[in-house]
N, C-alpha and C positions, 0 to 999 in steps of 0.2 A: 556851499550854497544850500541854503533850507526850500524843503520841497516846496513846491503852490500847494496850500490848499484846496481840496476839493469844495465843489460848491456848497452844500451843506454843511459845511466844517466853518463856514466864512457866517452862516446864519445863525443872529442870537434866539434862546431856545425860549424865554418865556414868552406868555402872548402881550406883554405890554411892551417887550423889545422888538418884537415883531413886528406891532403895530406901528411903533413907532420910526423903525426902519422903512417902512411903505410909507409912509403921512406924506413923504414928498410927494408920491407919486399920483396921490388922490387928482387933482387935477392937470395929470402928464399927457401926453398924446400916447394912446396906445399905444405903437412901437415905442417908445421910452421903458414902458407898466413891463413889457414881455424882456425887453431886453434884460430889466433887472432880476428878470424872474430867471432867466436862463444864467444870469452871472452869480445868485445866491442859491439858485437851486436845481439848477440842470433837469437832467432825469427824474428826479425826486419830485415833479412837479407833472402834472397833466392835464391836458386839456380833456371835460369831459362832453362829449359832443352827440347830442342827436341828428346833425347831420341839419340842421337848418341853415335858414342863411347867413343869421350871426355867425355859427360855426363855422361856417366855410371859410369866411374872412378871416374867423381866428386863425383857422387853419394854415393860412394864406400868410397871413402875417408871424403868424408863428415859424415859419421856413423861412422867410427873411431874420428875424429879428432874435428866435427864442427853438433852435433847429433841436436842441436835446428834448424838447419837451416830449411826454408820450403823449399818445391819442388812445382815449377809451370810449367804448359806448354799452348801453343798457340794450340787451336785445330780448324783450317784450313777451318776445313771441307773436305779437299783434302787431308788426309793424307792416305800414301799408309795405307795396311792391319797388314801391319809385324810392324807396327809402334805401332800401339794400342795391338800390342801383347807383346812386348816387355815393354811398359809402365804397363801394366797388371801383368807381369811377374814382375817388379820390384818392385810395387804392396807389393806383395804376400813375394817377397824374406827379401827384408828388412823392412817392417811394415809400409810403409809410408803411407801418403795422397796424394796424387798427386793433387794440385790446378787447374783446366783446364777451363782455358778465350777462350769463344768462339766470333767469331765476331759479331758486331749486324745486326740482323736477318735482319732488313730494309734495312741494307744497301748491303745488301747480295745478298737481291731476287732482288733489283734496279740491281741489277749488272748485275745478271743473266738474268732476264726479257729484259734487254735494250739493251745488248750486247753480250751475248751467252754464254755457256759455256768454249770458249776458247778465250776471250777479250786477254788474256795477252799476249796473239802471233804477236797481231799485230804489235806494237810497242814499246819501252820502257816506254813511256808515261801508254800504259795501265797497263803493268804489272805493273809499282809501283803503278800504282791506287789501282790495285787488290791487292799488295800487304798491302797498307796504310790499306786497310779495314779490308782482312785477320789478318794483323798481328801486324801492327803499334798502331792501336787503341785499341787493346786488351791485349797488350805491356804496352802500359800506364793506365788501369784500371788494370793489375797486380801488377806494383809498388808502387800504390797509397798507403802511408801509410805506406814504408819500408823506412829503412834507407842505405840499399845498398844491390847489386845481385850479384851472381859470374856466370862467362857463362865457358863454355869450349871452349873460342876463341886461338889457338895457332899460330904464326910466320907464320909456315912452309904450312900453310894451302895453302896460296896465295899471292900475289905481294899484294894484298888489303890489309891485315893482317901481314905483315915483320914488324911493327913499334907496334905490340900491348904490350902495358908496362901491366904489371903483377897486377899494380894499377893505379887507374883513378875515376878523379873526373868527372860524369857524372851530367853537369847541364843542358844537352839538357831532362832528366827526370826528372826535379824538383831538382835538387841536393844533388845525392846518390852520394854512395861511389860505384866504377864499382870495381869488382877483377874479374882476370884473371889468376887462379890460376897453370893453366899447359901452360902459354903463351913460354915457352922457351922449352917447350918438344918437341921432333920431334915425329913422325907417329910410329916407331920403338920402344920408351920408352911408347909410348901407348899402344901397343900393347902388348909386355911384361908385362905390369902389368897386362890386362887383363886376361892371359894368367896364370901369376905367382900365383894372387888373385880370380880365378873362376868368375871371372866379365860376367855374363851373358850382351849378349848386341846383336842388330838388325839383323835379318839374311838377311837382304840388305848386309850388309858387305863382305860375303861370295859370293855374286854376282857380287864385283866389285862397288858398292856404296860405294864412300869414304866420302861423304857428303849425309846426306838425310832428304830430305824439301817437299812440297807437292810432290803429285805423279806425276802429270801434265808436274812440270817442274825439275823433277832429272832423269838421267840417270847416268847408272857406268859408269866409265872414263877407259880411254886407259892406260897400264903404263907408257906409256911419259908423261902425262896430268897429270897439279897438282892437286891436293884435288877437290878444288872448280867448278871442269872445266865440271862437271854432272849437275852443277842449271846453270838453263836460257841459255843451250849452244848455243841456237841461236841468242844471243847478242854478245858483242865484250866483252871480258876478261874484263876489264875496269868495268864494270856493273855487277860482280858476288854478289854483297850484295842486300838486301832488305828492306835494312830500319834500320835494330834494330841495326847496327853495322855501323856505321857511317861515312865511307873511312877515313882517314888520310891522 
């Protein structure tokens, strides 16, 4: 009898077999998207999570559906309080490990030491700075060695995010497989599930945080204001990403 292959061993390696292997699943129901991700790529796949309430569902759904997957997060340094409570929490609820890439210290205290504690205000130049160091570089020492992440990016988030495909071939990271496993959910269908499935998730939410990223730069939004419109509101709509998420 010839061994099973492992999951990675079953996954074709260019990005147009990749692609093409997911196309089905562009409009799958979630649980479908993770299952396949768990049967071509086990371990070698993670979910990268700041802990909102997309994430949690992923989370959630990923222990049903996609239980090899890891779990990684970006730890800032600026993260509010209720952030690391809730990773803590999640922790504890469902048995994980939680991965957490911090940025490098050198390039941290240059930052601090040379420009102050609130560089990022000045101009968009420095916030991406701040961001590239925070978040971008510790981004890519977490993918090193995966075959592909799922995030909780959905549509409805923002005018940035209306065009995100459910699957994507990411070769701005070495050339992973991207999934987007609730990218056609609205805020409503997220909420209900958390609701239906006891999904423990941030008590920023309960505040009026629809999105939530360092402390510095999120605020709750207005209900006219869409998702995104709490990070970096002192820039022009246009600039509500950081880096990890790449406008279209």
């Amino acid at each position: 009898m010839s061994a099973k292959p492992s999951p990675s061993s079953t996954l074709a390696r260019t990005p147009q077999d990749l692609l093409a292997a997911a196309a089905p699943f562009e409009a799958a129901p979630a649980e479908q998207v993770l299952a396949w991700v768990e049967q071509q790529l086990g371990e070698r796949a993670a979910i990268a999570s700041s802990f909102g309430v997309e994430d949690m569902v992923l989370i959630d759904l990923a222990r049903k559906h996609a239980p090899s997957l890891r779990i990684f997060t970006l730890d800032t340094g600026r993260l509010p309080p209720e952030t690391y409570e809730i990773i803590e929490v999640t922790r504890n609820r469902y048995g994980v490990t939680v991965e957490t890439f911090f940025p490098d210290r050198t390039r941290v205290e240059a930052l601090e030491s040379e420009q102050g504690y609130f560089s990022f205000r000045r101009s968009l130049e420095a916030r991406q700075e701040c961001c590239a160091i925070r978040k971008l570089e510790p981004l890519r020492r977490a993918l090193q060695g995966r075959d592909g992440w799922v995030t909780g990016l959905r549509r409805e988030q923002s005018l940035n995010r209306n065009k995100v495909p459910v699957v994507e071939y990411d070769a701005e990271h070495g050339g992973l497989l991207k999934l987007n496993p609730l990218a056609a959910w609205s805020r409503k269908q997220v909420w209900a599930y958390v609701r239906d499935n006891g999904v423990p998730y941030n008590t920023l939410h309960d505040r009026g945080y629809a999105s939530i990223g360092c402390a510095p730069c999120t605020r709750a939004v207005k209900p006219y204001e869409d998702e995104r419109a709490g990070r970096w509101w002192w820039e022009s709509r246009e600039h509500s990403e950081c880096g990890l998420h790449p406008v279209r």
